[in-house]
C-alpha positions in Angstrom: 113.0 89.4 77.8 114.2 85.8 76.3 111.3 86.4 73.7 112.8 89.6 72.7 116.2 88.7 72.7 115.0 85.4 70.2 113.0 87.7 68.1 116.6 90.0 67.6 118.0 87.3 66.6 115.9 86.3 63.7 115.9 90.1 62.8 119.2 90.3 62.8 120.1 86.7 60.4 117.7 88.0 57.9 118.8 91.4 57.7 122.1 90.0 57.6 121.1 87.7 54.9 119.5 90.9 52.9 122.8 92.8 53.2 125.2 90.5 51.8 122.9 89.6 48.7 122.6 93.3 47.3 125.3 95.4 49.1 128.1 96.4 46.5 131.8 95.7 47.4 133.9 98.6 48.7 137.4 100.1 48.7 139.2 98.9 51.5 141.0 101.0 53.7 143.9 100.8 55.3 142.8 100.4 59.5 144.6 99.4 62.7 144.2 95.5 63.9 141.6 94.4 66.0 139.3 91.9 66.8 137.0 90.2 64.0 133.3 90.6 64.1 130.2 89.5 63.1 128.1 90.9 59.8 126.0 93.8 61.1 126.5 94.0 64.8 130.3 94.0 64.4 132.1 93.7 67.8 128.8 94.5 70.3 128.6 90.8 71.7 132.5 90.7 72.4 132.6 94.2 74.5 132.8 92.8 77.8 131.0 95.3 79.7 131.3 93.8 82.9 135.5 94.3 83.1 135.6 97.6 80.5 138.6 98.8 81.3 140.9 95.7 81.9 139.2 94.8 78.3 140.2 97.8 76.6 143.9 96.8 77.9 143.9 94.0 77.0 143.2 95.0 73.2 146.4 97.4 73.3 148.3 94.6 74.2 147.0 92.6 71.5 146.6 95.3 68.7 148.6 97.8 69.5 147.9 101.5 71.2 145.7 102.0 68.7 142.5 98.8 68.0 139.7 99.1 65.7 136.5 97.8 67.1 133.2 97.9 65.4 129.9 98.7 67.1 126.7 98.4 65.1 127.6 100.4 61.9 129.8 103.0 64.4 133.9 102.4 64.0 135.6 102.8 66.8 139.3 103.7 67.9 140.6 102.3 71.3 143.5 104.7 72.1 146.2 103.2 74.5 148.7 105.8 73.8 149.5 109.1 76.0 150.9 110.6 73.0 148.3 110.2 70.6 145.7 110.7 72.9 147.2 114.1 73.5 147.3 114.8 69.9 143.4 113.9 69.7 142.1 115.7 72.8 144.3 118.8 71.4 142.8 118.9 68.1 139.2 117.1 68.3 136.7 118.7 70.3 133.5 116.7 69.5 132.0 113.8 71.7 130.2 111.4 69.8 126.6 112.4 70.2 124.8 109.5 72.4 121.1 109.2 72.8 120.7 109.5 76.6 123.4 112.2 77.0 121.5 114.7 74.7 118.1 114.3 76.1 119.2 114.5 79.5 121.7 118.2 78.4 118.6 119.9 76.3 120.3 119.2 73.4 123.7 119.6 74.2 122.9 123.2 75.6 125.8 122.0 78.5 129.0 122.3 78.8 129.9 118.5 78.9 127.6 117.2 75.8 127.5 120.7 73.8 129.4 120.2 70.2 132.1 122.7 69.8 130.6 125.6 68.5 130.2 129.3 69.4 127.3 128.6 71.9 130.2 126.4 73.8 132.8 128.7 73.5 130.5 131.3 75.0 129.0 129.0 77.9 132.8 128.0 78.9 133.8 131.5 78.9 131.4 132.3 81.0 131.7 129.7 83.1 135.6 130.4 83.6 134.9 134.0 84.2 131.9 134.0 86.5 131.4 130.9 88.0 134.8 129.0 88.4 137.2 131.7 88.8 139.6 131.9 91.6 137.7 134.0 93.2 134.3 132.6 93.1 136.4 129.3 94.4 137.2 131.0 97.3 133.5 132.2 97.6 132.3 128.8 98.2 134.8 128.2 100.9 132.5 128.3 104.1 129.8 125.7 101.9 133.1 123.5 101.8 133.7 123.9 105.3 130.8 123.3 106.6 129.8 120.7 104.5 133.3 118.8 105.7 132.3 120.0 109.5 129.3 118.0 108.9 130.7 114.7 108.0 133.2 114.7 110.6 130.7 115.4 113.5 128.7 112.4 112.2 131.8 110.0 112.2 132.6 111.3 115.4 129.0 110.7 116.9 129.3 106.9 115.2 129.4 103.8 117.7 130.2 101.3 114.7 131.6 101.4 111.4 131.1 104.3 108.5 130.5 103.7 104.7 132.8 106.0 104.0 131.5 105.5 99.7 127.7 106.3 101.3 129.1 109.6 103.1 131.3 110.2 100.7 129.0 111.0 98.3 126.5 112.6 100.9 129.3 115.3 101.4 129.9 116.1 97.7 126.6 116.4 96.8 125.5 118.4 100.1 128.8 120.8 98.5 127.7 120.8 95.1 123.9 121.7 96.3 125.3 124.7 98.6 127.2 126.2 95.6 125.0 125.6 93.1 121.7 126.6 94.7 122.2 127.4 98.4 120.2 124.6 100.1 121.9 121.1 101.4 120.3 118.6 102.8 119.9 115.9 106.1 120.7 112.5 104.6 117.6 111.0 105.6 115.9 114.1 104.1 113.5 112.8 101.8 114.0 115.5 99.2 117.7 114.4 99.8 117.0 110.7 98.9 115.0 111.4 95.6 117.7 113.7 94.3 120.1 111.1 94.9 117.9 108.6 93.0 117.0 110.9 89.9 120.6 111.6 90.1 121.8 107.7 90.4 119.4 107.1 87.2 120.2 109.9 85.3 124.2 108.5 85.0 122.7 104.8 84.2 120.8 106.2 81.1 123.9 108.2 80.0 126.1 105.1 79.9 123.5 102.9 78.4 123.0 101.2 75.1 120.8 102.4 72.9 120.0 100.7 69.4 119.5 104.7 68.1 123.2 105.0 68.3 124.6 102.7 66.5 122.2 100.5 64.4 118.9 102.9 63.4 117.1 100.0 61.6 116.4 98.5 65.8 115.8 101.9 67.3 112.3 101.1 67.9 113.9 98.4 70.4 115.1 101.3 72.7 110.8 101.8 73.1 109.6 98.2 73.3 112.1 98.0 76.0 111.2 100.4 78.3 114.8 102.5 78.4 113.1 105.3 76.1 110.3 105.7 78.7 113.1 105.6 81.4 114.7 108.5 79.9 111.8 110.8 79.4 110.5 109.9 82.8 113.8 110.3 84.4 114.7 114.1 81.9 110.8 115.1 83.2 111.8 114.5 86.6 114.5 116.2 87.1 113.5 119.0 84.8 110.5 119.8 87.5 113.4 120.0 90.0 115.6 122.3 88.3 112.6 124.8 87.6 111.1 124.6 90.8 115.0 125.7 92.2 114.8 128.9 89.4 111.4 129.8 90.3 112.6 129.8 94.1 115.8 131.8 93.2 113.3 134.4 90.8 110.7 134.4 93.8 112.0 133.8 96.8 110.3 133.7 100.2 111.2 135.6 103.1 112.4 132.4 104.4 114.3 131.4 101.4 116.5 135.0 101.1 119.8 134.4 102.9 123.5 135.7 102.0 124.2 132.1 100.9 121.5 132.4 97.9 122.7 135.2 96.9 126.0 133.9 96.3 125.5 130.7 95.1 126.3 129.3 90.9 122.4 129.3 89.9 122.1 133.0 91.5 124.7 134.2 89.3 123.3 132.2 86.1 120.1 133.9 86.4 122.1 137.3 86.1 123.7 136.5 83.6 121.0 135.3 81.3 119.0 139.2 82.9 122.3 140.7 80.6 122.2 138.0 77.8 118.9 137.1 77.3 119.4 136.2 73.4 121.9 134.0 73.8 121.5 132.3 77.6 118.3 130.3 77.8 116.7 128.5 80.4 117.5 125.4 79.1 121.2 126.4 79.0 120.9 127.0 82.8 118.9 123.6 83.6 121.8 121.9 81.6 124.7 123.6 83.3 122.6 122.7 86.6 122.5 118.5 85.3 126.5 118.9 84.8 126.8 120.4 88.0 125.0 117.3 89.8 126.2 114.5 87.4 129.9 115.6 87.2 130.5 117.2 90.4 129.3 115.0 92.9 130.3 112.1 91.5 134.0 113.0 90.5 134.3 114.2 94.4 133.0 110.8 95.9 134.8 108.7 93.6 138.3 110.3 94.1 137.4 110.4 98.0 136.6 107.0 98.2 139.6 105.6 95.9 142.3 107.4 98.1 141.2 105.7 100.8 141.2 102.4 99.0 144.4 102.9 97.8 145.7 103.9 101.4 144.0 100.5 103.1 145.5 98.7 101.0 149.2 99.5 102.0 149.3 100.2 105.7 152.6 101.8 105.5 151.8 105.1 103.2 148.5 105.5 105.4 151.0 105.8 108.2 153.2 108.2 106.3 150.6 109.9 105.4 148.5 110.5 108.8 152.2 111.4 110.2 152.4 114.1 107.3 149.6 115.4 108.2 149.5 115.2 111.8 153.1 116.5 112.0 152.0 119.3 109.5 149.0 120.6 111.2 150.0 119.8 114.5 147.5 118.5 117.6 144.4 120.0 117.5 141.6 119.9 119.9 138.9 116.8 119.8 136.4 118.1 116.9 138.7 121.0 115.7 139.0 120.4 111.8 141.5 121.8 109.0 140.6 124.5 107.4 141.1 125.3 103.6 144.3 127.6 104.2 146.0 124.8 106.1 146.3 122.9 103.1 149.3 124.1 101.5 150.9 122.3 104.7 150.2 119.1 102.8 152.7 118.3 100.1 152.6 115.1 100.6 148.9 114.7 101.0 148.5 116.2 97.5 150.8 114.0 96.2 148.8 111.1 97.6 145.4 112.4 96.0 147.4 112.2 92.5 148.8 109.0 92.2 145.5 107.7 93.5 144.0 109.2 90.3 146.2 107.6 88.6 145.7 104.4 89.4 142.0 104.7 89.6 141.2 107.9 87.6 137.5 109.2 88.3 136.7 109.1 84.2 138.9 106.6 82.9 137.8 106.8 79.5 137.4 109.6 77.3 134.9 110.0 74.3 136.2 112.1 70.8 134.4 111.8 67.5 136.3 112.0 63.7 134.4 114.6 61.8 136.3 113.9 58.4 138.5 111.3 56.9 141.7 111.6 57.7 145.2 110.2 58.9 146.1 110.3 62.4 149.9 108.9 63.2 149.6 106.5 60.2 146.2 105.3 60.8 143.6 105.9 58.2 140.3 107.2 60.6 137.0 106.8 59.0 134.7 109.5 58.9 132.0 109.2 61.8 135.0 107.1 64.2 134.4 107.3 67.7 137.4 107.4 69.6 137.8 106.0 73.4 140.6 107.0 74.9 141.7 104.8 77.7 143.1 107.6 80.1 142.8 104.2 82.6 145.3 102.3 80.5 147.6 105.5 79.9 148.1 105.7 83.5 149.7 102.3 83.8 151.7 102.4 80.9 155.1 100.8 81.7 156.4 102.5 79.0 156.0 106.1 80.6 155.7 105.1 84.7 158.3 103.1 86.6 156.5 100.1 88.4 153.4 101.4 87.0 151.0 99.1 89.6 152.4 100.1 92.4 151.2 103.6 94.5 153.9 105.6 94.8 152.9 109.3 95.6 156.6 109.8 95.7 156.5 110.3 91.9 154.6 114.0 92.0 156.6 115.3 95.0 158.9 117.0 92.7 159.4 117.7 88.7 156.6 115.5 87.8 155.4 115.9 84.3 152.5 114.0 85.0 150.5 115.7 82.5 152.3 114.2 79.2 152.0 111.0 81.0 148.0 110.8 82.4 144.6 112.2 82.0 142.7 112.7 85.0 140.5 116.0 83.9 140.1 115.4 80.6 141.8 117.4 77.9 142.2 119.6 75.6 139.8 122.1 75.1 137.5 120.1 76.6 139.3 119.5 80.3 137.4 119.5 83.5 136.3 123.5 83.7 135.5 122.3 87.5 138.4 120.5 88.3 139.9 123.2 91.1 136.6 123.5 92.8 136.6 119.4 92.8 140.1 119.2 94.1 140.0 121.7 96.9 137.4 119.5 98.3 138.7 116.7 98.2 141.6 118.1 99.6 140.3 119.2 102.7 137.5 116.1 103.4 140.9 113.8 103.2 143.0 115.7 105.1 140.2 115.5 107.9 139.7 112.4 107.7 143.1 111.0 108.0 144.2 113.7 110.5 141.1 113.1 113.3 140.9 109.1 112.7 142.9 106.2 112.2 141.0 103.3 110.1 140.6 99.7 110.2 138.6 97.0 108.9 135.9 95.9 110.9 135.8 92.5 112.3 134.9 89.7 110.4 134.6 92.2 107.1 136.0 91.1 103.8 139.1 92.0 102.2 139.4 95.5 100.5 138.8 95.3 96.9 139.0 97.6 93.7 136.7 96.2 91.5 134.6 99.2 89.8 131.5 99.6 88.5 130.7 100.5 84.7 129.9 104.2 84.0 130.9 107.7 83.0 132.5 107.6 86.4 134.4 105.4 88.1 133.0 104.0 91.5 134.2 101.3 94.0 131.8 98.2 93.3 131.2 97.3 97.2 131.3 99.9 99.6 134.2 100.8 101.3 132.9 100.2 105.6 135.7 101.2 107.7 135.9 101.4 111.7 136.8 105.2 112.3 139.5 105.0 115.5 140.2 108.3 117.3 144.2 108.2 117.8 145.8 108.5 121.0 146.9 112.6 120.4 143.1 113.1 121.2 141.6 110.4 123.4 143.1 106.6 123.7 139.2 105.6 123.3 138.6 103.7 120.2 135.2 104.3 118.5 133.5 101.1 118.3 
C-alpha cells in the first residue's frame, strides 16, 4: 500500500508539472471563500474524513454558510444555511452521480440514486400510491408488532446487559424484511448474518472514494486497489439474493404461501410490473429492494439508538420521559407491550424522537448537483458543482435555535416550525418517500423500551459518547450496552 501511495505521488507531481506548462489561463469567476488547495487534487488531502461533520462546521464558521472546496477536478459547495439549503433542495433534484451508488441501484433504476426524470417521477408515484400509502402503513402493522414483541421478550429473557445499537438494528431489519418480502429472521440465523454483512458492505462502497469520480486520469487505481472488485463482488452478491426472493414470490412452495407474502412491498411490485411491463423492469424492482435494505434499516437503528444516547446522557428528560409514558399508558402487565394505537398518548415522547434528530440527524448531509451555470443567492455556481448540504450543521444553528446544543424536546411540543429550521428526511422533491413507515417504528420500539425498563450503565463501563461513524448514515461509533432494569410498577427485581 506504501508502494502505491509513493507511486501516486510521482504521478501526481508530473502531471502536475504537465498541466501548468501547456494549460491556457482562464476567466475567473466570482466564487465563495474557502480553503486553498493543491494543483490537481485540490482540497482531497485536507477533508478530514475521520470528524466530517464537525469539519464541515467548522468551514461555515470560517467561510461563511456557503465554502467552496475542491475535490479532484469536482467543485463543491458546503451549504451551512437553512435558507439556502431550502432554496436548493426545492429547485435541484439531481444527486451527483457516484461510482459505487450507481452500480449498486442498476443504474440509478431506484428511487434514491435515479436522476430526475420521468422514469423517477413514475417509480415515486407508484411508490406513494401503492407501497407507502396510509393504508399500506397500516398494512404492515402486525410485522411492526411483532417484530417489537420480539425484541422485548429477548431483553426481558437477558441476565446481563443489551447492545441496544446490535438489537436495534436486528429489529429494523427483521421489519423491513417482513414488509418487503414476508420472511424475518433469528439473529444467529446464518442467512440473517450474511445479509447483514452484504448489507454492512454495500453502505461502505456507497460512501467510498473512488478516483472515477473525481479525477478520471487515476480511475484505473479504483482496480489496482481492489475496491472495483469489491463492488462487483458485493452488487453480484446481493443481486443472487434479491432474485432468489422474486423467483420465491413468482414460485412459491406450499410452505412459502402465507397471508403475510401476499401482503408484503415485493408482492405488490411484482403486480405492478404484471400491469406495466414496458416500463417496470426487474432491475427497477431489485433497486427499490437495495433502497429498501440500505435506507430503511439503517435510518430506524440509527434514530433508535441516538434517542437513547441522547436520553442517557441527561437523566432528568429520561425520567420525564418514562413518567410520560408510564402515566400515559398506564401499568400494564409484565410482558404486555404498546401497541401502535396507543401512541397518540405520547406527545411528549414524539417530541423527544425530534429533537434527537436534530441533534444527531440519521443523514446529516445531503448530496445536490448544479446542472448549469448559474447564480444562487449571489454566488456564482459552476456547472458540474456538487453541493453538500450540512442538514447536521443547520440543526445547531444559533442563529435559528435557542441554546442550540442542548436537548430540549420542549421546542416541538407546540407551534414548532421545525421544518424551515432542520432537515431530517431530506427535501424537496427528493424527501424520505419512507419516512412515516420509518417513524411509526421507531415510535413504538421507544415507547416499549422506555415504558417496560429503566436503564443504566453497567458496572465498570465507559462513559456514553456520541462520536459517529462516517457514512450515508449516521451511526453511534461504540455501541451503546445498557443494563435493562424492570421498574418497581412490575416487579422490584432488577435484571442483572
Amino acid at each position: 500500500m506504501n508502494t502505491l501511495i509513493v507511486m501516486m505521488m510521482i504521478i501526481l507531481v508530473i502531471t502536475v508539472m504537465l498541466i501548468r506548462t501547456t494549460r491556457k489561463k482562464t476567466k475567473n469567476k466570482p466564487l465563495a471563500a474557502g480553503p486553498r488547495g493543491v494543483p490537481l487534487l485540490g482540497n482531497l488531502l485536507q477533508f478530514d474524513k475521520s470528524n466530517t461533520l464537525s469539519y464541515l462546521q467548522n468551514l461555515s464558521h470560517n467561510y461563511g454558510p456557503v465554502a467552496l472546496l475542491r475535490h479532484g477536478s469536482t467543485p463543491i459547495r458546503v451549504v451551512s444555511s437553512a435558507a439556502l439549503a431550502k432554496q436548493i433542495l426545492k429547485t435541484h433534484d439531481n444527486k451527483p452521480s457516484v461510482l459505487g451508488q450507481q452500480k449498486l441501484s442498476y443504474g440509478g433504476a431506484d428511487i434514491a440514486f435515479s436522476p430526475h426524470n420521468p422514469h423517477w417521477k413514475e417509480m415515486r408515484r407508484l411508490c406513494a400510491l401503492h407501497l407507502f400509502s396510509p393504508a399500506k402503513l397500516a398494512s404492515f402493522r402486525p410485522v411492526r408488532e411483532a417484530q417489537v414483541a420480539r425484541m422485548m421478550a429477548t431483553l426481558q429473557a437477558r441476565c446481563s446487559a443489551a447492545n441496544l445499537s446490535e438489537l436495534a438494528m436486528s429489529l429494523a431489519s427483521n421489519i423491513i424484511c417482513g414488509v418487503a418480502f414476508g420472511r424475518t429472521y433469528d439473529d444467529d440465523e446464518y442467512e440473517k448474518k450474511k445479509l447483514d454483512k452484504l448489507v454492512l458492505e454495500a453502505q461502505a462502497l456507497m460512501v467510498s472514494f473512488y478516483f472515477s469520480d473525481h479525477l478520471r486520469v487515476f480511475s484505473w487505481v479504483d482496480k489496482l486497489s481492489g475496491l472495483l472488485g469489491r463492488l462487483d463482488t458485493n452488487f453480484d452478491e446481493l443481486d443472487a439474493f434479491y432474485q432468489q426472493l422474486i423467483d420465491e414470490h413468482i414460485h412459491p412452495s406450499s410452505s412459502q404461501i402465507n397471508s403475510e407474502t401476499k401482503q408484503d412491498i415485493l408482492h405488490h411490485m411484482i403486480q405492478l410490473k404484471r400491469q406495466k411491463p414496458d416500463s417496470i423492469t426487474w432491475d427497477h424492482i431489485k433497486a427499490l429492494l437495495m433502497n429498501l435494505f440500505v435506507a430503511g434499516t439503517d435510518t430506524v437503528a440509527a434514530a433508535i439508538v441516538w434517542t437513547m444516547t441522547g436520553l442517557m446522557l441527561r437523566p432528568a428528560i429520561m425520567k420525564k420521559t418514562q413518567e410520560h409514558i408510564r402515566q400515559a399508558i398506564g401499568c400494564k402487565k409484565q410482558g404486555e407491550m404498546i401497541e401502535e394505537d396507543e401512541l397518540e398518548k405520547l406527545p411528549y415522547l414524539k417530541a423527544v424522537v425530534m429533537e434527537a434528530l436534530r441533534l444527531y440527524p440519521p443523514a446529516p448531509l445531503l448530496y445536490r448537483i448544479e446542472q448549469q451555470s448559474q447564480s444562487i443567492d449571489g454566488y456564482e455556481i459552476e456547472e458540474g458543482t456538487t453541493f453538500i448540504i450540512n442538514a447536521w450543521a443547520i440543526a445547531r444553528d444559533p442563529e435559528n435555535w435557542e441554546d442550540p446544543d442542548e436537548f430540549m424536546p420542549e421546542r416541538f411540543i407546540v407551534g414548532s416550525d421545525w421544518e424551515l429550521r432542520m432537515l431530517p428526511f431530506g427535501g424537496g422533491r427528493r424527501g424520505c418517500p419512507g419516512m412515516g413507515m420509518g417513524m411509526i417504528a421507531t415510535h413504538l420500539a421507544l415507547a416499549n423500551l422506555l415504558y417496560s425498563f429503566d436503564w443504566a450503565l453497567p458496572p465498570s463501563a465507559p462513559a456514553i459518547d456520541t462520536d459517529a461513524l462516517p457514512g450515508l448514515t449516521m451511526h453511534k461509533k461504540n455501541p451503546l450496552i445498557l443494563l435493562p432494569i424492570v421498574p418497581s410498577c412490575f416487579t422490584s427485581s432488577p435484571i442483572n
